[in-house]
N, CA, C and O of each residue as an XYZ file, in Angstrom:
492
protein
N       9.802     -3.767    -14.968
C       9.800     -2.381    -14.555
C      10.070     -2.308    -13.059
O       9.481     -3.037    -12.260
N      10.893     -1.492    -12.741
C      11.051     -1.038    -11.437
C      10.220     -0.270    -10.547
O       9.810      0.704    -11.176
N       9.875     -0.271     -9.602
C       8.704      0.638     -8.655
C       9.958      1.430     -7.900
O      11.004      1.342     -7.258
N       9.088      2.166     -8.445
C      10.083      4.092     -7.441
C       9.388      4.876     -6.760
O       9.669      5.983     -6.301
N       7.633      3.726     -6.652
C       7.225      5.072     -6.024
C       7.167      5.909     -4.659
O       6.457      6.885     -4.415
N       8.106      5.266     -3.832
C       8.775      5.448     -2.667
C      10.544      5.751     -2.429
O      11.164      5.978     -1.390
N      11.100      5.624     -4.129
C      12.315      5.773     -4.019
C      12.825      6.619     -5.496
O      13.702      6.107     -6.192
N      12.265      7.789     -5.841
C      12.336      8.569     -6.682
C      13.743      8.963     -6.608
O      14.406      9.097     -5.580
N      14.269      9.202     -8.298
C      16.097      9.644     -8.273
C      15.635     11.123     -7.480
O      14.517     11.638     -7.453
N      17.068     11.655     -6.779
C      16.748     12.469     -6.107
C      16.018     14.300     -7.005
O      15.256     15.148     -6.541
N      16.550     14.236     -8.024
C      16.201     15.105     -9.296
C      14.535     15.740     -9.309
O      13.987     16.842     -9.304
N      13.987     13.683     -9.334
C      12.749     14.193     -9.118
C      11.930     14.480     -8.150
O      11.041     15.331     -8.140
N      12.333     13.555     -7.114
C      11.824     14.240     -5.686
C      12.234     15.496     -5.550
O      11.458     15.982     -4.728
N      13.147     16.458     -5.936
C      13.178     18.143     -5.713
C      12.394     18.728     -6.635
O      12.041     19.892     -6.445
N      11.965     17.998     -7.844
C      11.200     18.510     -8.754
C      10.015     18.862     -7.805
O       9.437     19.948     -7.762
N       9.798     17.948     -7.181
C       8.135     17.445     -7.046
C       7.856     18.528     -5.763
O       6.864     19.256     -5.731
N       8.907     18.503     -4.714
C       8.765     19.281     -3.704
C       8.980     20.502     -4.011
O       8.248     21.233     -3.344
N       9.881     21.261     -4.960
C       9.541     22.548     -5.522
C       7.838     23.097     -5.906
O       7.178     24.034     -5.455
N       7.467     21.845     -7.128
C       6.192     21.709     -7.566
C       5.130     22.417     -6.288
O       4.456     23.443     -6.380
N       5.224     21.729     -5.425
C       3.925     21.723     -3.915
C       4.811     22.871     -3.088
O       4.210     23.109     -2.041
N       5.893     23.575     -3.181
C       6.225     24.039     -1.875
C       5.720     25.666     -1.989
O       5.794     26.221     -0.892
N       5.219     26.551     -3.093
C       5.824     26.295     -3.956
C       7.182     26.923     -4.094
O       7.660     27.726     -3.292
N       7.722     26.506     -5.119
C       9.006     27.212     -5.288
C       9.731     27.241     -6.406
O      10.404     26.264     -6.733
N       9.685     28.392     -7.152
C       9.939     28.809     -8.775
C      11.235     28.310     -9.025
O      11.307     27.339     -9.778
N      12.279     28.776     -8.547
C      13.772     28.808     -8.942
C      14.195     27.396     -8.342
O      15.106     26.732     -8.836
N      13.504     27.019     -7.307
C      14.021     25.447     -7.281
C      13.662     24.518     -8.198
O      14.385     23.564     -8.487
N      12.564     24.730     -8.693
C      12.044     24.093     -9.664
C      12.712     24.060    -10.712
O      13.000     22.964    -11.193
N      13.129     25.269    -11.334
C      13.754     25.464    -12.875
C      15.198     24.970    -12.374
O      15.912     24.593    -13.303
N      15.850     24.884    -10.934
C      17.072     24.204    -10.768
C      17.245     22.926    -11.057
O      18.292     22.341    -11.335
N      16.067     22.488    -10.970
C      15.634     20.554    -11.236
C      15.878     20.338    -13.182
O      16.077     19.269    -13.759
N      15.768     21.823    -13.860
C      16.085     21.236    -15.348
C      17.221     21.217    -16.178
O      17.952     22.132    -15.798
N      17.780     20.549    -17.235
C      19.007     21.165    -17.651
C      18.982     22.331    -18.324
O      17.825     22.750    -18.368
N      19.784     23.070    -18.894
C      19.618     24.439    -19.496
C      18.781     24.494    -20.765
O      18.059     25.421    -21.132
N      19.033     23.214    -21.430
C      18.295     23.088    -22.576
C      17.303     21.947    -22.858
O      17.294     21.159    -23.803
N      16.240     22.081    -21.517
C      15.468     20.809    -21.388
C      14.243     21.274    -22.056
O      14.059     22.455    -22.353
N      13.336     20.242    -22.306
C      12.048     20.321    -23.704
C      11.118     19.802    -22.243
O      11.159     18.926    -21.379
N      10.424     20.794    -22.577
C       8.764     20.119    -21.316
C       7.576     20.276    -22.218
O       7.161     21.279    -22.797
N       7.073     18.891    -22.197
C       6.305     19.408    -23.825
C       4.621     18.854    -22.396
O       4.692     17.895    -21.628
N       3.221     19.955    -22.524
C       2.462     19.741    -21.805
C       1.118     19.948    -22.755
O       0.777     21.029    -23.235
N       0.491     18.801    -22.908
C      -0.700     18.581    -23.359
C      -0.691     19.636    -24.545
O      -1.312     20.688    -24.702
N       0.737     18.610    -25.731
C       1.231     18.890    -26.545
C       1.567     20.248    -26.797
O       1.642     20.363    -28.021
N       1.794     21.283    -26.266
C       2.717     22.253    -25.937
C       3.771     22.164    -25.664
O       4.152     21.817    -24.546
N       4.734     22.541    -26.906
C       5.948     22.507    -26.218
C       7.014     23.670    -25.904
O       7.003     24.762    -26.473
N       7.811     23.332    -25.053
C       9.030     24.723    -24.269
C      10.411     24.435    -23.899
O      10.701     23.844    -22.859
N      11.263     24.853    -24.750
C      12.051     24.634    -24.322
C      13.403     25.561    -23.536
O      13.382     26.788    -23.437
N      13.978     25.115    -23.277
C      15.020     26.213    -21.986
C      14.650     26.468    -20.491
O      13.788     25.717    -20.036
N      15.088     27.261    -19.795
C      14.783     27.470    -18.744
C      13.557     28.738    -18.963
O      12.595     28.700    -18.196
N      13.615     29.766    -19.939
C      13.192     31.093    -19.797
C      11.710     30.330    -20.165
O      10.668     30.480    -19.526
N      11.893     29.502    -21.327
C      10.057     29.173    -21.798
C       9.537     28.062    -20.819
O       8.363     27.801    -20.555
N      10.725     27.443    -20.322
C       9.783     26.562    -19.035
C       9.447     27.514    -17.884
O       8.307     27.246    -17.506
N       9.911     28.394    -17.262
C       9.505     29.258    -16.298
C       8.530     30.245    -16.574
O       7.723     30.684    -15.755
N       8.617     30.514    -17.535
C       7.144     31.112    -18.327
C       5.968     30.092    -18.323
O       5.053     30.326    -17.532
N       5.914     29.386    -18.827
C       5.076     28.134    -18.535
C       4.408     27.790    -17.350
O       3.184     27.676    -17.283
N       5.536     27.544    -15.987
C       5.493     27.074    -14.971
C       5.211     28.443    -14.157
O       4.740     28.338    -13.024
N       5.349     29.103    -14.432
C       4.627     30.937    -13.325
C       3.210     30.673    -13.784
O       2.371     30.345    -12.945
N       2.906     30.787    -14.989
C       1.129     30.672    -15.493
C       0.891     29.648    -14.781
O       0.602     29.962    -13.626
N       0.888     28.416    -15.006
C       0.326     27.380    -15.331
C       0.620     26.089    -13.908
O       0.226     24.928    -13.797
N       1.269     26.753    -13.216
C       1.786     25.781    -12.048
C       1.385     26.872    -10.899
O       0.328     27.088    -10.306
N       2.581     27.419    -10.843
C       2.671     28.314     -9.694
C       1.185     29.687     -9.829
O       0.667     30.170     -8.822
N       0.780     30.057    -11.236
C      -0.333     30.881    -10.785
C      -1.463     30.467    -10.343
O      -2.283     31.169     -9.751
N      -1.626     28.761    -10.727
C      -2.477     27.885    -10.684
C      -2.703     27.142     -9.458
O      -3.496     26.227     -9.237
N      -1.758     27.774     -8.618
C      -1.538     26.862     -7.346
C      -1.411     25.459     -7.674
O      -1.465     24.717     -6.693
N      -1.296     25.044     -8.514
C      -1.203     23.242     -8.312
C       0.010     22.708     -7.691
O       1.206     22.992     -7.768
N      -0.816     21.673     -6.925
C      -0.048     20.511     -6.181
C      -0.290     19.064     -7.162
O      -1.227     18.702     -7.874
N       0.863     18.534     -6.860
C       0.686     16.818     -7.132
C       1.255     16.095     -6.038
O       2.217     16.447     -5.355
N       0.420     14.819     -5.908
C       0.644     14.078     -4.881
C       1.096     12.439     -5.713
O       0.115     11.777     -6.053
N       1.966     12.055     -5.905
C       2.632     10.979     -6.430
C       1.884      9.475     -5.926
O       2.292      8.920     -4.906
N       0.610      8.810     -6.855
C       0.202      7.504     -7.060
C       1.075      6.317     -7.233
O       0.882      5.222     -6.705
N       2.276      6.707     -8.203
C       2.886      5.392     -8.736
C       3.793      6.515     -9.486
O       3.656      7.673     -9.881
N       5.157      5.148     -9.447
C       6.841      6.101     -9.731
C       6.818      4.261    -10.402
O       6.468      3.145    -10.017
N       7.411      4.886    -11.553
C       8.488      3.182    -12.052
C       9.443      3.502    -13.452
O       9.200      4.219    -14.423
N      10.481      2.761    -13.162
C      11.413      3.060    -14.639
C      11.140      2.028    -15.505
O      11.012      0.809    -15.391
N      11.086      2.768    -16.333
C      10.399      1.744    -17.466
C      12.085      2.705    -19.101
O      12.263      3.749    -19.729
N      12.752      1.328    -18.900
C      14.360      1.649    -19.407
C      14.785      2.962    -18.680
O      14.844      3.091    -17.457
N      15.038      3.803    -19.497
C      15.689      4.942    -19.096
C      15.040      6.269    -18.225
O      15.433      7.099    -17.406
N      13.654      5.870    -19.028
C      12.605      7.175    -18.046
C      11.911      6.432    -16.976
O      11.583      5.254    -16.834
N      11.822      7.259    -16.433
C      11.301      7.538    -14.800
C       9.193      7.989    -15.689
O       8.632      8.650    -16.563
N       8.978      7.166    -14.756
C       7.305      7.412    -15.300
C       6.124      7.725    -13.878
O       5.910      6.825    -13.065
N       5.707      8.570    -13.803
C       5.264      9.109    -12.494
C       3.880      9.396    -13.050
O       3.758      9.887    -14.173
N       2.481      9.000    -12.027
C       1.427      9.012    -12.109
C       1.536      9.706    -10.827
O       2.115      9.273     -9.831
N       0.641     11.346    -10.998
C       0.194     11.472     -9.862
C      -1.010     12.349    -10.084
O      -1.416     12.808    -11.152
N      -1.669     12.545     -8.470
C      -3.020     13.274     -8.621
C      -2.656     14.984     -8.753
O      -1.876     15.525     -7.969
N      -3.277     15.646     -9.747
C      -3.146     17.054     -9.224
C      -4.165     17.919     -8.616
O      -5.349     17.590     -8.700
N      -3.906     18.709     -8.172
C      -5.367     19.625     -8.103
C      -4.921     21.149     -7.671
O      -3.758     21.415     -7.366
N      -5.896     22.040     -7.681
C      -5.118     23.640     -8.019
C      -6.429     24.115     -8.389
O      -7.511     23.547     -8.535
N      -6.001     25.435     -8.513
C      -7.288     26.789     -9.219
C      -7.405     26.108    -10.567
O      -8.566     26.456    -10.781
N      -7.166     25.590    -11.352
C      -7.516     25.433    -12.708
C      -8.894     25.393    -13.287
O      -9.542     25.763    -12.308
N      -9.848     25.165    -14.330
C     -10.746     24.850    -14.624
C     -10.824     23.008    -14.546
O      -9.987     22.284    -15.084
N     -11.575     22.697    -14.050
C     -11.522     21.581    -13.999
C     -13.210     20.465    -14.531
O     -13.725     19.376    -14.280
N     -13.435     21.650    -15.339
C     -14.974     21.390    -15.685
C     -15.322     20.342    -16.696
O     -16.404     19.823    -16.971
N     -14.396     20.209    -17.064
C     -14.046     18.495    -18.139
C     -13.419     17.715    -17.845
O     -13.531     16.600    -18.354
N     -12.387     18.030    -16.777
C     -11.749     16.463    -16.621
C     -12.399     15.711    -15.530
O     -13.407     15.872    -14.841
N     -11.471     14.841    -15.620
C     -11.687     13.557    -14.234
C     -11.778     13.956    -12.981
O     -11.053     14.884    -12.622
N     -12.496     13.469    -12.243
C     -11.806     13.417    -10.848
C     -12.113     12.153    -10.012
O     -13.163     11.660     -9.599
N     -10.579     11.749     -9.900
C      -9.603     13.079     -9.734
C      -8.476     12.936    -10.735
O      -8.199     11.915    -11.364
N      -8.043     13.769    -10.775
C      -7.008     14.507    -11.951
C      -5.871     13.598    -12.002
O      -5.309     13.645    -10.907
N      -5.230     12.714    -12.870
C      -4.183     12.140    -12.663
C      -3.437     12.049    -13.741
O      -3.786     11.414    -14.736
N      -2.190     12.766    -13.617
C      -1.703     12.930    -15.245
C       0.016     12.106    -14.968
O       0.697     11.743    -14.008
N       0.091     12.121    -16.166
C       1.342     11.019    -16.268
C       2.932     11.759    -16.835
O       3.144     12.217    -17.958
N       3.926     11.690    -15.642
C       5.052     12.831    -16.364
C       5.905     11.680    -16.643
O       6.303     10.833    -15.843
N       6.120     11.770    -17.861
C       7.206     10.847    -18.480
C       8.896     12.028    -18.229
O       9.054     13.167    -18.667
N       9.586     11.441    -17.648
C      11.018     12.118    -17.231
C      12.395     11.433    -17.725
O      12.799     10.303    -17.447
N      12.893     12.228    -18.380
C      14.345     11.779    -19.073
C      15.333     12.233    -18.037
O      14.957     13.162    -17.322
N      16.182     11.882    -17.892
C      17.490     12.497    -16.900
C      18.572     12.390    -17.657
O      18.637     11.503    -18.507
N      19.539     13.241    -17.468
C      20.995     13.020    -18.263
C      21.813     14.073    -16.793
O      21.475     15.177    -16.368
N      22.810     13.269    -16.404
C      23.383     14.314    -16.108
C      23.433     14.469    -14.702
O      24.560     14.797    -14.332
N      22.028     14.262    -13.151
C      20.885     14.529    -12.492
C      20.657     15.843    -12.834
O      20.872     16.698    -11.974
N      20.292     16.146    -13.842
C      19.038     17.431    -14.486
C      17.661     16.357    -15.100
O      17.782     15.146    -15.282
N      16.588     17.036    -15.304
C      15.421     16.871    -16.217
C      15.967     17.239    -17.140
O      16.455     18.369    -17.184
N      16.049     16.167    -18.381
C      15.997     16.783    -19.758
C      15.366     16.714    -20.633
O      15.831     17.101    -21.705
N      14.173     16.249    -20.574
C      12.983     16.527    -21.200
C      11.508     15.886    -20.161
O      11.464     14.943    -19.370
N      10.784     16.549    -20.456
C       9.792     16.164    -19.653
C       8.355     16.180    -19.952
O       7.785     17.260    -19.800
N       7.701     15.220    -20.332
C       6.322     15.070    -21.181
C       5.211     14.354    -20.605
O       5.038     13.150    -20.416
N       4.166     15.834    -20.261
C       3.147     15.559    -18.707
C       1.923     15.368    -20.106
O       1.817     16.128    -21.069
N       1.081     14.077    -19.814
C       0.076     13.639    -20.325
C      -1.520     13.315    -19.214
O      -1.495     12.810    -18.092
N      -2.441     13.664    -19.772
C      -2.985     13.307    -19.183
C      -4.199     12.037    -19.656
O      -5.366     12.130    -20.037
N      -3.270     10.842    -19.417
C      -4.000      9.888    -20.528
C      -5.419      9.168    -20.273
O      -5.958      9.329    -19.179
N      -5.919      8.525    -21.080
C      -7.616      8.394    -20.758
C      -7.264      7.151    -19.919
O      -7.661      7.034    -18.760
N      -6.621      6.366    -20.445
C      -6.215      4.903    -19.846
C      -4.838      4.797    -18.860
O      -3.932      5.592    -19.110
N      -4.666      3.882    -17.799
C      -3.010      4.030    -17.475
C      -3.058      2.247    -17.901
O      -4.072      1.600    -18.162
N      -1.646      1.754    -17.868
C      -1.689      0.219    -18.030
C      -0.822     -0.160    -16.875
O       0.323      0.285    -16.788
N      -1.537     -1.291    -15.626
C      -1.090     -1.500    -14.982
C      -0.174     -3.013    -15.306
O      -0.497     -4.010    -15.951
N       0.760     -2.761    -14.747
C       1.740     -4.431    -14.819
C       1.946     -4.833    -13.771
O       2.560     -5.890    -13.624
């Protein structure tokens, strides 16, 4: 596996800085037209149901992520980072570290599947 976590494709570093800046329409610029963001098994696809998604749930939420660990593991890009934001946070961890598995085709996101797993496996 490759370590990216200082050298992210550029796709996702605008993802990520949209994510924290914040910034709606840069964000949904980071996806392809018909990308799947499936979040703690919810899934959305397009731009209209990911920006629906991402106004609630990102941007109303204020959340930031701060990037732990980046590595390609074959084709996806696998990113561990910390989040934190207005959310309820009365059951999870802290601190918050969820795992975005990222497909690229193209430099768009074309699918994108944020977990927040009990275990990570380090190599």
């Amino acid at each position: 596996m490759q370590d990216l976590t200082h050298a992210l494709p550029d796709v996702i570093a605008a993802h990520i800085a949209a994510h924290n800046r914040p910034d709606p329409d840069a964000f949904i610029a980071t996806f392809a037209a018909d990308a799947l963001l499936n979040d703690a098994q919810r899934e959305f696809v397009g731009h209209d149901a990911i920006r629906a998604w991402a106004d609630k749930e990102i941007f109303g939420d204020h959340v930031t992520m701060q990037v732990e660990s980046a590595f390609r593991h074959h084709a996806d890009i696998v990113v561990h980072a910390r989040v934190d934001g207005d959310f309820d946070k009365s059951k999870l961890p802290d601190p918050v570290i969820l795992s975005y598995y990222f497909s690229l085709d193209a430099g768009k996101i074309a699918q994108l599947i944020i977990l927040l797993n009990k275990s990570r496996w380090h190599g």
